[in-house]
MIGU-754596 format. One record per residue: residue number from 1; x, y, z of N, C-alpha, C in turn; residue in one letter. Coordinates in steps of 0.02 Angstrom, whole numbers. Each point is the difference from the previous one (the first is absolute). Example, Ala and Ser with C-alpha at 12.3 -4.5 7.8 and 13.67 -1.06 7.14 Angstrom:
BEGIN
1_660_-284_390_-45_59_0_45_60_0_A
2_-18_53_-36_42_59_3_-39_55_37_S
***
This chain:
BEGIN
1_-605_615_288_31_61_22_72_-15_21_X
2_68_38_-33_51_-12_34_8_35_51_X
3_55_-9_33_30_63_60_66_-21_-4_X
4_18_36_18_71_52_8_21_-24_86_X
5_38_-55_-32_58_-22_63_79_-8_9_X
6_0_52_-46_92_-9_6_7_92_-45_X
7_58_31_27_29_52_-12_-9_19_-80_X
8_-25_47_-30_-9_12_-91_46_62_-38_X
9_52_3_57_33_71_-19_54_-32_-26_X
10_29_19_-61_62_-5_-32_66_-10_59_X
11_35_-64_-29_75_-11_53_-35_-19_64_X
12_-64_-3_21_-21_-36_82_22_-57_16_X
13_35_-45_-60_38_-54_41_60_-14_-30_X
14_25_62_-7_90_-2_-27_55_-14_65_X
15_-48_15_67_50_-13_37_35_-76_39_X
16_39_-6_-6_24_-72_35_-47_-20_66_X
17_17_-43_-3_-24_-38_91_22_32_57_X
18_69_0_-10_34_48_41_-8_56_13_X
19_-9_38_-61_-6_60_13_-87_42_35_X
20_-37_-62_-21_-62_12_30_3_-14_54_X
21_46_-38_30_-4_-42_59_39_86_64_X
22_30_15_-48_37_55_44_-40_84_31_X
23_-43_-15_-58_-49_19_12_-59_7_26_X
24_-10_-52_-6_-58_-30_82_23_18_55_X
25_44_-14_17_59_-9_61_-25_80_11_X
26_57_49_-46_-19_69_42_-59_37_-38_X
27_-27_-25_14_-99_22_-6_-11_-29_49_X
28_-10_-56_41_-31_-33_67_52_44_45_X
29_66_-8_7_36_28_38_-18_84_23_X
30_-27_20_-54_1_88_3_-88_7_39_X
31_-33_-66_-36_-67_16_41_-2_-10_57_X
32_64_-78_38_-16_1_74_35_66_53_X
33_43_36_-58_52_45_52_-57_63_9_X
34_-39_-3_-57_-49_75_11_-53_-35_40_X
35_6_-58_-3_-72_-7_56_-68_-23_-50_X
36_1_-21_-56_-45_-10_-35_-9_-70_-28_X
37_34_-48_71_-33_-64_-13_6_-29_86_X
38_-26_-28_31_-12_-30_69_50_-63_-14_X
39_2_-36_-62_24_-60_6_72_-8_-50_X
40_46_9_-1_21_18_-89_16_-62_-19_X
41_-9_-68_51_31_-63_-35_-63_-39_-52_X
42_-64_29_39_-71_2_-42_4_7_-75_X
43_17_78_16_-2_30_-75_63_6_-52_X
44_39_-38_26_77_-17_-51_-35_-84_-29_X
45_-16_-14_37_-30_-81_-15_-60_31_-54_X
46_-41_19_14_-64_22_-53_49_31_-52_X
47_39_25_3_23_53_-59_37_-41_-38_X
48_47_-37_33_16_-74_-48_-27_-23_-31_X
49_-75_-23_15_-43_-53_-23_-37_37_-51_X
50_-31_65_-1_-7_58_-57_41_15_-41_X
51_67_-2_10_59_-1_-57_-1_-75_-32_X
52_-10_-37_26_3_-76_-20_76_-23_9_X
53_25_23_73_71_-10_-4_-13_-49_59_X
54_44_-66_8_-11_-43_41_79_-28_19_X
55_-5_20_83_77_-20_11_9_-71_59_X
56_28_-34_8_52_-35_55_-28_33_65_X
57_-2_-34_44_-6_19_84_63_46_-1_X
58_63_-15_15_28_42_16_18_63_-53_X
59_-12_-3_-65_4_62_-31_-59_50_11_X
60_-48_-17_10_-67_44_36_36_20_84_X
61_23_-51_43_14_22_59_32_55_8_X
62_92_-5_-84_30_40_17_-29_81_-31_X
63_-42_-15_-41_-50_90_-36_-31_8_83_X
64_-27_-43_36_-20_32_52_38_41_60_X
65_42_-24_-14_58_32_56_15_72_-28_X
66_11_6_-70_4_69_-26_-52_64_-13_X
67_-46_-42_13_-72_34_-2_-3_10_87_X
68_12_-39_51_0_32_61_53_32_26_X
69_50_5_-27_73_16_48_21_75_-30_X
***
């Protein structure tokens, strides 16, 4: 039996690193400002690791500062 672990829609991974990366950012950012995450340094870290994007201590530190500030 297969399954279905990665995105099947046409162009789902046309976008850069970056540009996914900018994206994460204000998706976590918009969920901690509405209140729809308790932790957002949690779920920027999980959402990385689901994108398969993997950064540097301080390049994660500094997405965190923009995701809280």
């Amino acid at each position: 039996m297969s399954t279905q672990d990665s995105p099947i829609e046409a162009g789902h991974d046309d976008a850069s690193d970056e540009a996914r990366l900018i994206g994460l950012v204000q998706q976590v950012r918009a969920d901690h400002l509405l209140g729809g995450t308790t932790d957002p340094v949690l779920m920027l870290r999980t959402r990385l690791r689901d994108a398969g994007i993997e950064l540097d201590d301080s390049h994660f530190d500094a997405l965190v500062a923009q995701v809280t500030n």
